[in-house]
N, C-alpha and C positions, 0 to 999 in steps of 0.2 A: 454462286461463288462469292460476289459481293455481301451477301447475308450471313456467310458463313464469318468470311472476317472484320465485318463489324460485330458481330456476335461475339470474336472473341476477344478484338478490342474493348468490349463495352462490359465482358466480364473479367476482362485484366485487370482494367481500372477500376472495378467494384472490392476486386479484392486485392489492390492495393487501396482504397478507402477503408476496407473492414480492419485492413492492421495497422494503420490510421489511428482510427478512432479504438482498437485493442491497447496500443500503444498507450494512449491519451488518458486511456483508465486505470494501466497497471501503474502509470505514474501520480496518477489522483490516491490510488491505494496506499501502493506502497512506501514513496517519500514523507518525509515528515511537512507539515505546516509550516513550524519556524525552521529555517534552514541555518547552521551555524556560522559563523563571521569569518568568510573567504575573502584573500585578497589573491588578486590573480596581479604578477610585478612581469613587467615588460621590461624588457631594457634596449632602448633605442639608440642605432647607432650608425653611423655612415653617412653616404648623401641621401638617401631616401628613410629617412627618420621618417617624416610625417605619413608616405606610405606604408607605412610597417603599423603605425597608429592608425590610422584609416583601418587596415587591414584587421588590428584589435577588435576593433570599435564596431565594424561589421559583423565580425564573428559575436561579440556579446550580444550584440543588438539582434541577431537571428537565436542565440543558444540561451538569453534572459540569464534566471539567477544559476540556472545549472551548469554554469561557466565559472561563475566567481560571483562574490557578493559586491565588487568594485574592484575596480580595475587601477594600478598605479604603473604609470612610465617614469622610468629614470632616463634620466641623460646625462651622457658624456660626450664631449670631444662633437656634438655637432656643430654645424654653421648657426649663425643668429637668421639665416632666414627661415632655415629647418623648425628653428627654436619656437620661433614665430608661430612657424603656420600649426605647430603642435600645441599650443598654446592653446589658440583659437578649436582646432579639433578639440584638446578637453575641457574646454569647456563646454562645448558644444553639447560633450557627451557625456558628461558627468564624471570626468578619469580625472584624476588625481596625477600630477603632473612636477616631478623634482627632482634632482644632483644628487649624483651618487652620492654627495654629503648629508644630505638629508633625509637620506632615506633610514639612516641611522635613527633621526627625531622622528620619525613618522611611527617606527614601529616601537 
């Protein structure tokens, strides 16, 4: 009984490796090399602003350029410590970080 259900653990996990690595190559095929100039705009707002950035930042950081080609937070109306710790997150992570005023000059 033991053999039987490592047997088929051990071919579960094979073939979720095979579409894995299926996966890995229909996107080497099919996508192009240079990908065109995505910005992905966050707009952060409440008491947990820098949670909701974290929360970006993660997401890019697992999904690379197939998410966005860079990532811009606007803010309004948070706290200066919010402002702060978002600050520090993009720089961190390479986001682009401005007022809903500016976001006018950016694009």
């Amino acid at each position: 009984m033991t053999e039987i259900i490592l047997s088929l653990t051990a071919a579960t996990l094979c073939i979720l490796g095979l579409t894995e690595v299926l996966h890995t190559l229909k996107q080497k095929m099919l996508f192009p090399k240079k990908y065109p100039k995505t910005r992905l705009i966050v707009y952060l707002d409440g008491e947990n602003a820098d949670l909701q950035l974290a929360s970006i930042a993660e997401q890019y950081r697992w999904s690379g350029k197939g998410l966005a080609g860079e990532i811009v937070a606007v803010y309004s109306a948070i706290s200066s410590e919010s402002l702060e710790n978002c600050r520090k997150l993009a720089e961190k992570h390479n986001i682009i970080i401005c007022s809903e005023k500016d976001l006018k000059n950016l694009v």
